[in-house]
N, C-alpha and C positions, 0 to 999 in steps of 0.2 A: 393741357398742352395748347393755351392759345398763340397762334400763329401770328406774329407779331407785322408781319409784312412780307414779298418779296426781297430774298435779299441780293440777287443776281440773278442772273443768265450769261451761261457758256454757249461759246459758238468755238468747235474743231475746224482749223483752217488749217489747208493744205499749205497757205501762203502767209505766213505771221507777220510780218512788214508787209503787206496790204493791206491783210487787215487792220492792224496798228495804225496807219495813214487817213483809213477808210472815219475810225472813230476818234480817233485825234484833230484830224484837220478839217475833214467833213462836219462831223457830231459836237464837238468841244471838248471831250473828254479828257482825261490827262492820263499819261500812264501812273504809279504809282509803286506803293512797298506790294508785292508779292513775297513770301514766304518762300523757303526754300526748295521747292518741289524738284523731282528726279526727273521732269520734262519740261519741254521749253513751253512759255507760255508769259504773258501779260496778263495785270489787273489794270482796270482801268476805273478811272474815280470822275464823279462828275462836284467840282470844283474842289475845297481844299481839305474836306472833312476826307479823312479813313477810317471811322466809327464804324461801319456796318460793312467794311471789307470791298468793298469796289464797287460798280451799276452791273458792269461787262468782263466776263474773264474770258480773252481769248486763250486756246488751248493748239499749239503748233503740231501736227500729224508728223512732220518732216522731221525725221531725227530726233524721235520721241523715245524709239529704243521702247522696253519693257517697262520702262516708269512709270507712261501715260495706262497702262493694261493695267500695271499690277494697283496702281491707286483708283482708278477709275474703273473698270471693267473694258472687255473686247468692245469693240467697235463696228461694225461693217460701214467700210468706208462708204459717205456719203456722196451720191451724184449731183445732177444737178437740180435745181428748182429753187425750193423756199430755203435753203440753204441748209447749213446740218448742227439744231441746234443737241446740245450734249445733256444738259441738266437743267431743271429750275431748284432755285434753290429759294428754303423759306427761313427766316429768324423765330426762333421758335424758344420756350421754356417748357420743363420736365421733361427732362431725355428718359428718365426710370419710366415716366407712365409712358411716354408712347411706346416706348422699347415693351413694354406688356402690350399694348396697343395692337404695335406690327405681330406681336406672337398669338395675340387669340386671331387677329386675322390668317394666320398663316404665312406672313410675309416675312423671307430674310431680306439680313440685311447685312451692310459693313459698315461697322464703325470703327472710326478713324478719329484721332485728336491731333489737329493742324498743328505745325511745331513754330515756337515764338507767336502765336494766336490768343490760345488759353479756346479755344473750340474746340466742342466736338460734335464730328459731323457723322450722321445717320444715311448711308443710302441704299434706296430700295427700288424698286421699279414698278409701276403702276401697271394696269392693264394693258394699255395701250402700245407699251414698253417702252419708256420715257422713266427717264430717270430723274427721282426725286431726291432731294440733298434736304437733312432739314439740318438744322445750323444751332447749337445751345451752348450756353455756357460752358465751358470745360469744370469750373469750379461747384460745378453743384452736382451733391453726391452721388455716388454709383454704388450699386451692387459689385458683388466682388464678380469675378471673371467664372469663378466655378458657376453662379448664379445667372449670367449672362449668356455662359454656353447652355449651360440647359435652357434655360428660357428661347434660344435660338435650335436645340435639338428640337423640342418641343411643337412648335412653329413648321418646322420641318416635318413632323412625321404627324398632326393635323391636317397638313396640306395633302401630305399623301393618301392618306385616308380618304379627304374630301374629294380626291379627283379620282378615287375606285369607283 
């Protein structure tokens, strides 16, 4: 599972045309193709390439509805400071072995395969509670689904264990 790079960072903004202005006109960024997700939100690409999926995906709070929860996880809305970022996200290869990976650690996870992408994306949350996206081919093999929930039972009742 070598980690091929950074492939983003999300930032939850209350205000999406700020932020949009903020990385466009400040930063240079351009908006670009996002995918068709059930909440509002921007990619954003730094110049003309879209090969590794944008630098910055801003993610719009305001009239997100149940789309932004049900693909991402709950939230508690963020205050003020360093501002509220959402996920790092890594480019990764062999989704099989980390997905054995997160289960002897005890870690779940969701995966998800981005639609008109050919990804599929792994997230799990760290110690800290920060949420890790790791990003791989969609075309390279999977275990079947029976295989995957147990692998994720499994995970689940280690962990339980571990924290008696």
């Amino acid at each position: 599972m070598p980690v091929r790079k950074l492939g983003h960072y999300s930032v939850r903004t209350p205000d999406l045309e700020a932020s949009r202005r903020f990385y466009v006109d400040v930063l240079g960024l351009r908006v670009g193709y996002r995918p068709p997700l059930d909440f509002p939100g921007l990619w954003l690409y730094q110049g003309g390439d879209e090969a590794d999926f944008g630098v910055v995906h801003l993610i719009g709070t305001v009239g997100a509805g149940t789309g932004l929860s049900d693909y991402l996880g709950e939230r508690a809305e963020a205050g003020t400071g360093t501002g509220a970022l959402d996920h790092l996200a890594f480019l990764a290869t062999d989704a099989e072995d980390f997905c054995q990976r997160l289960a002897r650690s005890g870690i779940q996870y969701r995966d998800r395969t981005l639609p008109g992408l050919g990804l599929r994306q792994l997230f799990f949350v760290d110690p800290s509670g920060l949420t890790i996206e790791m990003n791989f081919p969609a075309a390279e093999p999977r275990r079947s689904q029976a295989a995957a929930q147990e692998l994720q039972m499994t995970a689940t009742a280690d962990a339980d264990r571990a924290d008696q």
